[in-house]
C-alpha positions in Angstrom: 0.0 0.0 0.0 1.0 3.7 -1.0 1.3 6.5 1.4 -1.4 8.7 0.9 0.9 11.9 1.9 1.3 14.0 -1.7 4.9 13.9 -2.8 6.2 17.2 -4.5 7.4 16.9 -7.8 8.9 19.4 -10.1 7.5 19.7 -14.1 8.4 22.4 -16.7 5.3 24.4 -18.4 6.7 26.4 -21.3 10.0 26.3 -19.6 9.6 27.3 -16.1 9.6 25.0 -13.4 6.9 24.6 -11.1 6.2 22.1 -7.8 2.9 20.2 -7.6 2.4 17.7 -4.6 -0.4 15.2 -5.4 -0.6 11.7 -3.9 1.5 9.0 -5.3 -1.6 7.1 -6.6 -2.6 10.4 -8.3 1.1 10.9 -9.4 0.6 7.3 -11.6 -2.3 7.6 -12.3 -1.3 11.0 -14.2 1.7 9.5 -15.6 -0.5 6.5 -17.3 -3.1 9.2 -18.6 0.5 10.7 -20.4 1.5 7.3 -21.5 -1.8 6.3 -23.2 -2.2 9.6 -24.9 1.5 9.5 -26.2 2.5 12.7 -24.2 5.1 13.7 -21.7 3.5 14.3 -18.9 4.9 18.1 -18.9 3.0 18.4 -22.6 -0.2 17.1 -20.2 0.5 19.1 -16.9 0.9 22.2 -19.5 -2.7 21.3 -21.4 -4.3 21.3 -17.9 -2.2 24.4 -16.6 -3.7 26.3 -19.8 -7.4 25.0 -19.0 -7.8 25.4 -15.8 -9.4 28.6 -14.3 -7.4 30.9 -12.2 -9.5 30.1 -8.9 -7.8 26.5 -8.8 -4.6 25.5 -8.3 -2.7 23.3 -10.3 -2.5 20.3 -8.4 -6.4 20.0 -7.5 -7.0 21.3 -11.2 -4.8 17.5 -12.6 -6.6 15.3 -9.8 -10.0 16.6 -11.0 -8.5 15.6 -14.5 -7.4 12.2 -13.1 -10.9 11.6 -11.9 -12.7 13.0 -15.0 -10.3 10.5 -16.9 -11.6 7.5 -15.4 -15.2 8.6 -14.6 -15.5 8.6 -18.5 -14.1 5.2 -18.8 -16.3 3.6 -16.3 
């Protein structure tokens, strides 16, 4: 079993770096979204950055993605 403490990660959006902590089952979750898609997963964190309103931060804004991702697959 994974801790469910978020772990901070860095990515790169349009060349600046940036921290997110999520939880390590969001964190593969995430990467596996990237992987199917065919996209690093700073292409993916940068498509999210870009969509998501400016009243969210980016780490709730890619686990409401995560969840969206599988909701629709269910």
């Amino acid at each position: 079993m994974t801790s469910s403490r978020p772990v901070k990660r860095s990515l790169s959006l349009h060349g600046h770096r940036t921290s997110v902590s999520l939880e390590e089952e969001f964190w593969e979750a995430f990467r596996d979204i990237a992987r199917d898609r065919g996209v690093a997963l700073n292409a993916l964190a940068a498509e999210i950055d870009e969509s998501r309103g400016m009243d969210s931060g980016l780490a709730s804004a890619i686990r409401l993605y995560v969840l969206r991702h599988y909701r629709q697959r269910a």
